[in-house]
C-alpha positions in Angstrom: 0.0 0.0 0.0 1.5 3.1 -1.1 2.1 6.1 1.4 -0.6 8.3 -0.2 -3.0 5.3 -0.2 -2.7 5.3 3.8 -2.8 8.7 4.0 -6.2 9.1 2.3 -7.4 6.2 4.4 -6.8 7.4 7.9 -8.1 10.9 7.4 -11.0 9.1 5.7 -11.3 8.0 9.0 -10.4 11.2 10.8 -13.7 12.2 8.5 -15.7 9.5 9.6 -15.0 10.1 13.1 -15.7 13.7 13.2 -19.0 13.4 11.6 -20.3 10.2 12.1 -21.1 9.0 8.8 -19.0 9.8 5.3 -21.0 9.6 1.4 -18.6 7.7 -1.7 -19.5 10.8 -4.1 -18.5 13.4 -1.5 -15.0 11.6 -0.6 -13.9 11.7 -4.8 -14.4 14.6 -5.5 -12.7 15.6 -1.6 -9.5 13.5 -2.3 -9.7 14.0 -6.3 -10.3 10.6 -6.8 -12.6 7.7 -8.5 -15.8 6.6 -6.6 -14.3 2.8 -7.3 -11.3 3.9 -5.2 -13.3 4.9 -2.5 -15.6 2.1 -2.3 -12.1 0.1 -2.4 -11.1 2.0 0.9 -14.1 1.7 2.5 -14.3 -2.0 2.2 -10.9 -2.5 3.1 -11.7 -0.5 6.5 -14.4 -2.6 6.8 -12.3 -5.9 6.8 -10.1 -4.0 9.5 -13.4 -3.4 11.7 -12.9 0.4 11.0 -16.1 1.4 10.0 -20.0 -0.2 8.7 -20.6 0.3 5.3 -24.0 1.8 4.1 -25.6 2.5 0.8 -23.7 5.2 -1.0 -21.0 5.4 2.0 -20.2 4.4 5.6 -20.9 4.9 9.5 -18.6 4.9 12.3 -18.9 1.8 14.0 -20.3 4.1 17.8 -19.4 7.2 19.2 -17.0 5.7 21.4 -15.0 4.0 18.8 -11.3 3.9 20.3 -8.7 5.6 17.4 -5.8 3.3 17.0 -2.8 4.6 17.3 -1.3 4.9 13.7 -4.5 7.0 13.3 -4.4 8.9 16.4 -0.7 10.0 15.3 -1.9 12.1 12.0 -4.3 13.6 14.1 -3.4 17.5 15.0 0.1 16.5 14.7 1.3 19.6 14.5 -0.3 20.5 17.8 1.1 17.4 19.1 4.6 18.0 18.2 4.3 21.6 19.5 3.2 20.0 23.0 5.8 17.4 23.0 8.7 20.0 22.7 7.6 22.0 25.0 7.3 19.1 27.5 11.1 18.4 27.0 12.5 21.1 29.9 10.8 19.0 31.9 12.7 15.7 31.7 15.9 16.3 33.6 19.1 14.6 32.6 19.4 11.0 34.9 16.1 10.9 36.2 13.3 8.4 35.8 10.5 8.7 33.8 7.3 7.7 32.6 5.3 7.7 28.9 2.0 6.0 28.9 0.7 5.0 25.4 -0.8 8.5 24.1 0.2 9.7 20.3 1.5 13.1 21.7 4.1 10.9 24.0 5.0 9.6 21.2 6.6 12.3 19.7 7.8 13.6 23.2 9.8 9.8 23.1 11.4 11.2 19.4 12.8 13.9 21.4 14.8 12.0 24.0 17.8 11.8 22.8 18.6 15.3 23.5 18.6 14.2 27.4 21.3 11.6 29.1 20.9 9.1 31.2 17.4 8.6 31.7 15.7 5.3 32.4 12.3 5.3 30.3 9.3 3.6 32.1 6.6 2.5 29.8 3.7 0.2 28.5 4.0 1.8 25.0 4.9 -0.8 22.3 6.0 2.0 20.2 7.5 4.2 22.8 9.4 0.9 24.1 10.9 0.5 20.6 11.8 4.1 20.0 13.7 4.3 23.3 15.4 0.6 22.5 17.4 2.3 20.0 18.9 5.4 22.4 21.4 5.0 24.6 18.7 5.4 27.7 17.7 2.7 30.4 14.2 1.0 29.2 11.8 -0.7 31.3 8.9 -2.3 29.5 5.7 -2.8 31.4 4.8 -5.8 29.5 1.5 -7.7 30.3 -1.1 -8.3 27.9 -1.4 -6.4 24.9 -4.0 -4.1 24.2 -3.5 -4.2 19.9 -6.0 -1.3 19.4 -3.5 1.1 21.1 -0.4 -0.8 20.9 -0.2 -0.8 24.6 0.3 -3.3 27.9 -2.5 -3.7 30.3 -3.1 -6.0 33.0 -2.0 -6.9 36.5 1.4 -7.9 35.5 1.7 -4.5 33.9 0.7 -2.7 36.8 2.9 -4.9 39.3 6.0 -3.8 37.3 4.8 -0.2 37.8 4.2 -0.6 41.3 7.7 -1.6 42.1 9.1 1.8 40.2 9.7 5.1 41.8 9.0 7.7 38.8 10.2 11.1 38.9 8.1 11.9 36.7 5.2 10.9 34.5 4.0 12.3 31.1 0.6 11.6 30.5 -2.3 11.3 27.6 -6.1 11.0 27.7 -8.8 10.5 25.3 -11.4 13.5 26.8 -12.4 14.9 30.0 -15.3 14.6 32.0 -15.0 14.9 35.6 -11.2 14.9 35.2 -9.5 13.4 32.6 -10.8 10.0 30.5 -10.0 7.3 28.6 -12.1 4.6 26.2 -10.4 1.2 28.1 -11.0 0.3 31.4 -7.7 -1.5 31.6 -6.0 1.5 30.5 -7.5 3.5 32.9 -6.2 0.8 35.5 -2.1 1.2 34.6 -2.7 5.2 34.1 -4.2 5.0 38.5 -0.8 3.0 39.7 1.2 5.2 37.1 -0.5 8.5 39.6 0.6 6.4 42.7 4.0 6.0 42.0 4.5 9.1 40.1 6.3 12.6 42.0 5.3 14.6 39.4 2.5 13.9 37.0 2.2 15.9 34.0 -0.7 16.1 31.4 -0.3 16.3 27.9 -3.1 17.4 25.2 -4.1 18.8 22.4 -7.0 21.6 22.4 -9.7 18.8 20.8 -9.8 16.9 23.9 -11.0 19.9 25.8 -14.6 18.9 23.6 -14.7 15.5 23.8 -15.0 12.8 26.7 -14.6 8.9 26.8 -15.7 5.9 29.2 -13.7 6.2 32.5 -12.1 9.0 34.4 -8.7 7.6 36.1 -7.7 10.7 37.8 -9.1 14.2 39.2 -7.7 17.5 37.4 -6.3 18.2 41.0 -3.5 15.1 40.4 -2.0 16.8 38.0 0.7 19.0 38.6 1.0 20.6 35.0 -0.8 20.6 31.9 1.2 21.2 28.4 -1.7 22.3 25.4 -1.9 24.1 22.2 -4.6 26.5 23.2 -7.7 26.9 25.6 -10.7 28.4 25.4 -12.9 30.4 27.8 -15.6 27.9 27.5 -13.0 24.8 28.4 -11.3 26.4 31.0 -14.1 24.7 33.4 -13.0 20.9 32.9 -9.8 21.6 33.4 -10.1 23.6 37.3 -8.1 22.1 39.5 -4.8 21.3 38.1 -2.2 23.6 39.9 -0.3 25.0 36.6 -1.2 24.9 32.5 1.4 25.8 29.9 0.6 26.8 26.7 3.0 25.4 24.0 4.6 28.3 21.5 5.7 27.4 17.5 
């Protein structure tokens, strides 16, 4: 599958997950492309249980549909990147840290080897193999693998965590509601022993999550000691009360 051919198909996705339901005509002439192709993307989605084909188009599966993480990483990714440098000041050199499985931690883990001797603490799949090939300390969280997110759950996870002392954590969520939320409840599980352990816990997201919420809140705002975003507005300001300082990441 060529580069462009993914491309098209995640922010077909993107599309689909924004507005619930996407139309074969309306994607052509959007990507400049045949109808044939399209209907070609769309059942090949299907296979991957990405979306329900309907007559002249498709659905998103529910509301609740958890992104994958190859999708999740095109999404605002300049917004992402932006947040991810300016969480870099605050890994300090020989110190322990933590990266949970988020898409914006994921870039934050490209930036790592501007810091030395750091011992990486993560469930991440692709955080894990990033960091495998720096000259930091890694210790994986294994357990068993979540594939949606590409990420380690379970009580062998959160045993390995429970026996770490983190400096500091750097953390992701799917929404807020009541604090910040995530679609699995496993997930939500390793992210409350990550908290435990964790001196300083810092919260990472882009603008879009200020809108949206998921299944289950694993923390209160008031945990947090920072959060790192693009931008906030007035009417998002509420959701967010209680964590004790918010940085808002420059160009």
């Amino acid at each position: 599958m060529s580069k462009n051919t993914e491309t098209r198909r995640n922010e077909i996705y993107s599309l689909l997950v924004s507005s619930g339901k996407v139309k074969v005509k309306e994607l052509a002439q959007y990507f400049h492309v045949t109808m044939e192709t399209i209907r070609k993307d769309l059942n090949i989605m299907e296979d991957r249980g990405l979306l329900i084909k309907n007559h002249g188009g498709a659905e998103v599966l529910n509301e609740f549909y958890q992104l994958p993480l190859d999708i999740k990483i095109t999404e605002h990714s300049l917004e992402k990147q932006k947040i991810a440098k300016a969480a870099l000041p605050f890994i300090k050199d020989n110190s322990i840290i933590f990266l949970d499985p988020g898409s914006t931690t994921l870039y934050l883990a490209k930036y790592l080897r501007l810091k030395k001797g750091l011992t990486i603490v993560t469930n991440s799949l692709a955080i894990a193999q990033i960091v495998s090939e720096t000259n930091h300390e890694l210790l994986f969280a294994g357990g068993k693998l979540q594939k949606q997110g590409k990420s380690f759950v379970g009580p062998f996870t959160t045993a390995i965590i429970d026996s770490i002392v983190i400096d500091t954590a750097f953390m992701s969520c799917d929404g807020f509601m009541d604090g910040p939320t995530t679609f699995s409840h496993e997930e939500m599980e390793v992210k409350k022993h990550v908290i435990n352990r964790s001196t300083q816990k810092i919260l990472l997201s882009d603008s879009s999550k200020f809108s949206k919420h998921s299944t289950y809140t694993f923390a209160k705002c008031s945990d947090y000691d920072y959060l790192i975003c693009d931008d906030i507005k007035n009417q998002d300001k509420k959701r967010i009360e209680g964590i004790k300082s918010i940085i808002i990441a420059e160009t």
